[in-house]
GUVEX-358311 format. One record per residue (C-alpha): x, y, z. Coordinates in pm, 1 decimal. Layout:
REM GUVEX-358311
      east     north        up
         X         Y         Z
...
This chain:
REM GUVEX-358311
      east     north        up
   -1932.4       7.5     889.7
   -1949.0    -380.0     914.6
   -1572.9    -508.9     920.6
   -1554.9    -809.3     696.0
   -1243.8    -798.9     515.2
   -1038.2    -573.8     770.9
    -962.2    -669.0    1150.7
    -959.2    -385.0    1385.5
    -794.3    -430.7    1737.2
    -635.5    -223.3    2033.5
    -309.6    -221.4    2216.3
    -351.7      54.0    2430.9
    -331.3     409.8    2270.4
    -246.7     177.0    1913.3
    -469.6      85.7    1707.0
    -415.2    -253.3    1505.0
    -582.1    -291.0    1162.7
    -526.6    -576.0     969.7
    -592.0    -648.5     593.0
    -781.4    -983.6     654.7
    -848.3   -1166.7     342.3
    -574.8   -1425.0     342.6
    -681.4   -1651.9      86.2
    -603.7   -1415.2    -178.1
    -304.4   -1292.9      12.3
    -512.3   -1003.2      61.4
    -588.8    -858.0    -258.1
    -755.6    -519.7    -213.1
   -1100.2    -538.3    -336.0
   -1302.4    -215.1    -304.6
   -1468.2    -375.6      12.5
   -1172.7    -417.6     153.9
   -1032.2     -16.5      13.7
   -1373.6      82.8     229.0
   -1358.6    -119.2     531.5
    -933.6     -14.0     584.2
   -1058.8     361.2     516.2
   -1349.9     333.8     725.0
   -1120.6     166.8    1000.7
    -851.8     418.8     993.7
   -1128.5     726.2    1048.2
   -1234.6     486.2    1360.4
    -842.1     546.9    1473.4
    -843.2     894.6    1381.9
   -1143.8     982.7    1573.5
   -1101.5     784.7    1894.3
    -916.5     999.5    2123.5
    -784.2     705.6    2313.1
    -586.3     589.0    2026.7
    -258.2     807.1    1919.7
    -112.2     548.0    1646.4
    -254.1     331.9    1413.3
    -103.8      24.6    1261.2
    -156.4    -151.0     934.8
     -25.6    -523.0     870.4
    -187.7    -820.0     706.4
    -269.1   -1165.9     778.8
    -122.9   -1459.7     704.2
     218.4   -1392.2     598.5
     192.3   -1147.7     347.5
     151.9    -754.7     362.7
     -76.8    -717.2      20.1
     -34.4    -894.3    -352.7
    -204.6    -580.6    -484.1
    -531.0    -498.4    -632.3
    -760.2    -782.9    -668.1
    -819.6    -840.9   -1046.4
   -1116.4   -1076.1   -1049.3
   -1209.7   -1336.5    -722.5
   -1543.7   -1404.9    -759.5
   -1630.9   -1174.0    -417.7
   -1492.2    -891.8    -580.6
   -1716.3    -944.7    -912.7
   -2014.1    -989.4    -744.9
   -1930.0    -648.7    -551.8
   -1856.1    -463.5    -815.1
   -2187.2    -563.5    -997.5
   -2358.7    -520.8    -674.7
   -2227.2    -141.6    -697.0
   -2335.6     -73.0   -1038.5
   -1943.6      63.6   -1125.3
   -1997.5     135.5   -1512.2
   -1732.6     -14.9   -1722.0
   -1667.9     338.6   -1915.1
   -1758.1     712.9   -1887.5
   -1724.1     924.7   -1592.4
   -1892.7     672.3   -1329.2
   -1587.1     423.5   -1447.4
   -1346.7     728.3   -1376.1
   -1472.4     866.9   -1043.1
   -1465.1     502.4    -910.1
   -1135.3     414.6   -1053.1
   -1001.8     764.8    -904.5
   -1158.2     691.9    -546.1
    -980.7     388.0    -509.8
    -665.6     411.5    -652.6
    -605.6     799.7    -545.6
    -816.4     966.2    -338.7
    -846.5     728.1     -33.4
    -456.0     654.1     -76.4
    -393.1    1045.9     -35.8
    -646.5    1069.6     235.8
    -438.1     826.1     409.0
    -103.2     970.4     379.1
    -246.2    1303.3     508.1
    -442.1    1149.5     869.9
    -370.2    1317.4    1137.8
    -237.1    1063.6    1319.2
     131.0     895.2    1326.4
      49.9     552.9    1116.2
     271.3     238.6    1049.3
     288.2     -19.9     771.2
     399.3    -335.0     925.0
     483.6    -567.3     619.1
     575.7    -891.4     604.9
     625.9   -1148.2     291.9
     432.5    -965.4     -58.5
     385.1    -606.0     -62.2
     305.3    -561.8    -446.7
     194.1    -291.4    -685.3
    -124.1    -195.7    -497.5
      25.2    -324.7    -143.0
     316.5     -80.2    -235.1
      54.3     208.5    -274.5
    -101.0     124.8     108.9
     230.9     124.7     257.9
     396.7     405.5     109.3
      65.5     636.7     237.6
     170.5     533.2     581.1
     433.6     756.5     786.6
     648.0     496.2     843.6
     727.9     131.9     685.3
     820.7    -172.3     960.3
     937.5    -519.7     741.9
    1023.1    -792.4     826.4
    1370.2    -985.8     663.6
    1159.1   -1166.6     411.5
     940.6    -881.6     281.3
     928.9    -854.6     -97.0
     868.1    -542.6    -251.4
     758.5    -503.3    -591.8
     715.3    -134.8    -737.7
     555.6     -47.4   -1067.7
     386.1     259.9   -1249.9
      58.6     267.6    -992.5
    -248.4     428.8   -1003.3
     -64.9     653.1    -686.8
     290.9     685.5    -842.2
     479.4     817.8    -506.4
     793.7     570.1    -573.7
    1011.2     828.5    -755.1
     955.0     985.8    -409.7
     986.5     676.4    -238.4
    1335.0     575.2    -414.0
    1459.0     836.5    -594.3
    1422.7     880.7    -958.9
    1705.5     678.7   -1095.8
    1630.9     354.3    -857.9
    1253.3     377.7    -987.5
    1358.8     381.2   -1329.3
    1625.9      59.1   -1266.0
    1354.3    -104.3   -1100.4
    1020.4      -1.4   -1346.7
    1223.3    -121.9   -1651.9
    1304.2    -444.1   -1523.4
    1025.9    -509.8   -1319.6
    1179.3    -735.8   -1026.8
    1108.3    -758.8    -627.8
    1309.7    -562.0    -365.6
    1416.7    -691.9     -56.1
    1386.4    -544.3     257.8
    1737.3    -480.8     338.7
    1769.1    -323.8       5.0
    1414.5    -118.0      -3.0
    1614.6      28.6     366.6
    1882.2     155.3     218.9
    1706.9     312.5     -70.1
    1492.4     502.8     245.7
    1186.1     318.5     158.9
    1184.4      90.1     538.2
    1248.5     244.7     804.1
    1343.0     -70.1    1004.7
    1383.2    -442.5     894.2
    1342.5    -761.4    1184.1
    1317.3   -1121.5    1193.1
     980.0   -1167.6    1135.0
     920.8   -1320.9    1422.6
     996.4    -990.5    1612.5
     864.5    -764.1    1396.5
     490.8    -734.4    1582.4
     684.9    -692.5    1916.4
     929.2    -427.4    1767.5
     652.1    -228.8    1574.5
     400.2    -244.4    1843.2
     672.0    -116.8    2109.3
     802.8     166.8    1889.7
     423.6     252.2    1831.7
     394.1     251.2    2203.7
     684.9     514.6    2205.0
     527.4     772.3    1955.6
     227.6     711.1    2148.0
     386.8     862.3    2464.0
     454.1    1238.9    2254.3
     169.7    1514.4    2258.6
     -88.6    1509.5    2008.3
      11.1    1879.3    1891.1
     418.5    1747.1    1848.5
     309.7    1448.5    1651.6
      38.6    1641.2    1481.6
     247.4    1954.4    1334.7
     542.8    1701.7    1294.6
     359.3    1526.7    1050.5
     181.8    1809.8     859.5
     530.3    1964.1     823.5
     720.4    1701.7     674.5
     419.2    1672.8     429.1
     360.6    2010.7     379.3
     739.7    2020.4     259.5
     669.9    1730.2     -33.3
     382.7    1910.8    -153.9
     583.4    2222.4    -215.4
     797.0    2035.2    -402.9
     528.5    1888.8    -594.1
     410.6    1561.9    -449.5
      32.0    1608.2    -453.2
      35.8    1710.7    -843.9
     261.1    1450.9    -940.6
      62.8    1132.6    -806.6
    -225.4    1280.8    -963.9
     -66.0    1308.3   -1308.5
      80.1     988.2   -1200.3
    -287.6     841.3   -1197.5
    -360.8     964.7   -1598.5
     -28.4     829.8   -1690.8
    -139.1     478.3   -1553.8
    -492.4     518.8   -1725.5
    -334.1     596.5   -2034.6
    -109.0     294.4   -2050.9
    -412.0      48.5   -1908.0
    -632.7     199.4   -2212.4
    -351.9      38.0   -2442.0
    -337.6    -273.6   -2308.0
      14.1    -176.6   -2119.3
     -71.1    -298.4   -1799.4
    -100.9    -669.9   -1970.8
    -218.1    -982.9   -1765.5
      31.9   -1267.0   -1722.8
      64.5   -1497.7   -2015.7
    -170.5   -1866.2   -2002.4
    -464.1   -1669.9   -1802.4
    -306.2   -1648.3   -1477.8
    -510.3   -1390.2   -1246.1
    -177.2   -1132.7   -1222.8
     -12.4    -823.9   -1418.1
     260.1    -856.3   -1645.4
     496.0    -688.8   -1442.2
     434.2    -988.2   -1180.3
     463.0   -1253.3   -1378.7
     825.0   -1118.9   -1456.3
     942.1   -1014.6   -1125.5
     805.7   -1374.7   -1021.8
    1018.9   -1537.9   -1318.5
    1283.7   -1356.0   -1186.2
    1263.3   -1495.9    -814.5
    1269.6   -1821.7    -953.0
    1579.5   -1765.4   -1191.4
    1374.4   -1796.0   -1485.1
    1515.4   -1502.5   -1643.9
    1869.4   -1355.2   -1807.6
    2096.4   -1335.5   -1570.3
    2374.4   -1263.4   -1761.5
């Protein structure tokens, strides 16, 4: 596949891909959900590469799913994506669940280097990686997704805290609820990813391989798999009643958004 919205490099036995649409912080449009999968199966099936990387460009990880640029209308359109029925569902299901589980379960060790916005949809990408790299001024917003893994994520009472009041997580604090792995100054954070990449890189295949399906293996016993497919319903259900809201005054953003944004800028009760 042609690579318009996604940047693919090597380092060595890493691979590099990088969420390139930075005027719309990139927003995942379902060009861009094909080009990262498509770029990932690259990794996967290159044998010289043992690690792949995800990051995005200019400054910010992901503000989520795009909700209307112009490219991503005309795409849609292009596609034919009914606006109801089973074609509406299938598609809607593809993007929001099915590639996202694909991409937790690659066989290879992958990394979610984040920097600046990792919202809603930018949450989903990085929590499907093995790892999560983030740099000191990565904000984290969480929300009921279309691949709910953040009880998982979190824990269940630190989803609900978060959920109800719908507000941005730093990356010191997403750390320490187990979320990160490992917070840098961001301008260290390619170095330090890249080198600990280079690390894994240096294990066998089979270690890395049956590490990884293990660890998995022991969510889905416990239920993972099911629940971010119910997950998926419960979002449709609340998006058929309007409970997924856009910002007030037409602004091209969720609800949830608008609110975590208000509270970033003190706008809201603070007391």
């Amino acid at each position: 596949m042609e690579l318009t919205d996604i940047r693919y490099e090597q380092e060595g036995a890493v691979a590099i891909i990088a969420l390139a649409r930075p005027q719309y912080r990139n927003a995942q449009s379902y060009r861009l959900l094909d080009e990262l999968d498509s770029a990932l199966e690259r990794a996967m099936g290159d044998p010289g590469v043992r690690v792949a990387i995800v990051r995005g460009e200019g400054g910010h990880f992901s503000s989520g799913h795009d909700l209307g640029t112009p490219e991503s209308l005309a795409d849609r359109e292009a596609r034919g994506i009914p606006e109801s029925g089973l074609g509406y569902y299938d598609s809607f299901r593809k993007y929001n669940l099915d590639l996202t589980l694909r991409w937790r379960n690659l066989p290879k060790p992958t990394i979610a280097m984040v920097e600046g916005y990792c919202i809603f949809g930018g949450w989903m990408i990085a929590a499907a990686m093995d790892l999560v790299f983030a740099a000191e001024d990565a904000r984290f917003l969480a929300g009921l997704v279309e691949y709910f893994s953040i009880p998982w994520d979190i824990g269940a009472r630190k989803t609900k805290e978060i959920l109800f009041e719908s507000r941005f997580i730093g990356a010191e604090e997403a750390r320490a609820l187990g979320f990160v792995n490992r917070v840098y100054p961001r301008e260290r954070l390619a170095a330090e990813t890249l080198a600990y990449a280079r690390r894994v890189a240096e294990n066998s295949e089979m270690a890395l391989r049956m590490s990884k399906l293990a660890v998995n293996k022991t969510q889905d016993i416990q239920g993972f798999t099911n629940a971010v497919e119910a997950g998926l319903h419960d979002y449709m259900l609340m998006a058929a009643h309007r409970g997924a809201g856009r910002a007030p005054g037409g602004e091209r953003r969720l609800g949830g958004v608008d609110l975590a944004l208000r509270g970033e800028r003190g706008e809201r009760p603070t007391a």
